[in-house]
N, C-alpha and C positions, 0 to 999 in steps of 0.2 A: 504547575497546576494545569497549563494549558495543555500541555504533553498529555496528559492523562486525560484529558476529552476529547483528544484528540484520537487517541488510541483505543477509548471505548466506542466512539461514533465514526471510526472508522471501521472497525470491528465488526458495528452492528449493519453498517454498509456494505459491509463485501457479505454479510451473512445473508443481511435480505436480496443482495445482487445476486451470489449460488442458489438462493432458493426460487426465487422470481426467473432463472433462467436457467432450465434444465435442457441439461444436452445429455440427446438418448447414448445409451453404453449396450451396445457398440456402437459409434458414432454413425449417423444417416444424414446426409447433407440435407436430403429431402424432409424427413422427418422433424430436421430441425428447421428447415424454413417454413413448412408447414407451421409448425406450434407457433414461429411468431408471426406469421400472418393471420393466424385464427385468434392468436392473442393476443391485439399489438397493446393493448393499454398496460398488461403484465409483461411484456416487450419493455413498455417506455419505462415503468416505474424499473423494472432491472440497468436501465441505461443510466437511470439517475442515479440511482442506487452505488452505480460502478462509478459515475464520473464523482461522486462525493468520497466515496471509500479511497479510491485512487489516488486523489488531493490529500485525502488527509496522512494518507501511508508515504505517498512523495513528502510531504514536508517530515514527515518524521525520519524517514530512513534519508535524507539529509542530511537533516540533525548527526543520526548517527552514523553516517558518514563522518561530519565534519567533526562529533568527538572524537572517531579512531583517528584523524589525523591528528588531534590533539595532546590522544595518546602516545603517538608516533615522536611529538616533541616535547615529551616529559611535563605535558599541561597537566594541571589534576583539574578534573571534574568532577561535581555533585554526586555522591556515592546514588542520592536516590534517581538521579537521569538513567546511570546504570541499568538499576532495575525497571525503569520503563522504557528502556529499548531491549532488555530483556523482555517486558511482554507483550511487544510491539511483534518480535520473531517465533514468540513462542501464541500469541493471534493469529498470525500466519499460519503457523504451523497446524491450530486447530481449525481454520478455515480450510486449510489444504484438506482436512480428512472429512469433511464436508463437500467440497467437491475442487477435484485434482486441478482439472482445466480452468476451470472460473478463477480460481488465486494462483494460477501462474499467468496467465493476463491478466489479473490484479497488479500483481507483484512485479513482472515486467515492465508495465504501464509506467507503475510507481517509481520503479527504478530508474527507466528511462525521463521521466519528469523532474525526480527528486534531483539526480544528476545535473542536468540540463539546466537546472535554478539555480547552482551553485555559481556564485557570483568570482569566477575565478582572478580577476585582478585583484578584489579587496583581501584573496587569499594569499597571493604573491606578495604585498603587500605587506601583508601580517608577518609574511616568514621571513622577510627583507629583516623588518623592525624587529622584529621576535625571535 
């Protein structure tokens, strides 16, 4: 259950993050530091926006992280986890067509974070016993 509000309220976080932070196409360094100096309260609220979205996509693509490695040693896991790291990539995917840049420094962030949390000794660990 938690997966699944996790994945909606991340969702709606990188969507108000690309909306709240338009970067002009073709990109203008000035252009854009213009808009957030003229806009810093719509500036702050996209910063929030990203540092929440970010958190919550890092612990999910974790998650599924640590279920493909689970896959990897014949673990079964919950048919319906499946399907919510299924829409976990397929959120991504419709944030992506929303705006390119803003969810691949979402998704990189997240990546980099989700990664970096993984507690690798209790993994070692597991695969020792297991």
């Amino acid at each position: 259950m938690h997966e699944i509000i996790r994945c909606i309220a991340g969702f709606i976080s990188g969507y108000l993050y690309i909306k709240w932070l338009e970067i002009p196409v073709p990109f203008s360094a000035g252009e854009f530091i213009a808009g957030v100096i003229l806009e810093p309260f719509k500036f702050f609220a996209a910063a929030i926006a990203f540092l929440a979205g970010f958190l919550f996509y890092a612990i999910l693509l974790r998650e599924l992280f640590l279920t493909v490695l689970q896959w990897t040693k014949n673990i079964q896991t919950a048919k319906w986890k499946i399907l919510i790291y299924f829409g976990v990539i397929l959120s991504l995917g419709i944030l992506y067509t929303a705006g390119k840049w803003q969810t691949l420094v979402l998704f990189c962030f997240s990546c980099m974070y989700g990664m970096i949390s993984i507690d690798i000794k209790s993994l070692h660990k597991k695969r020792l016993s297991g």
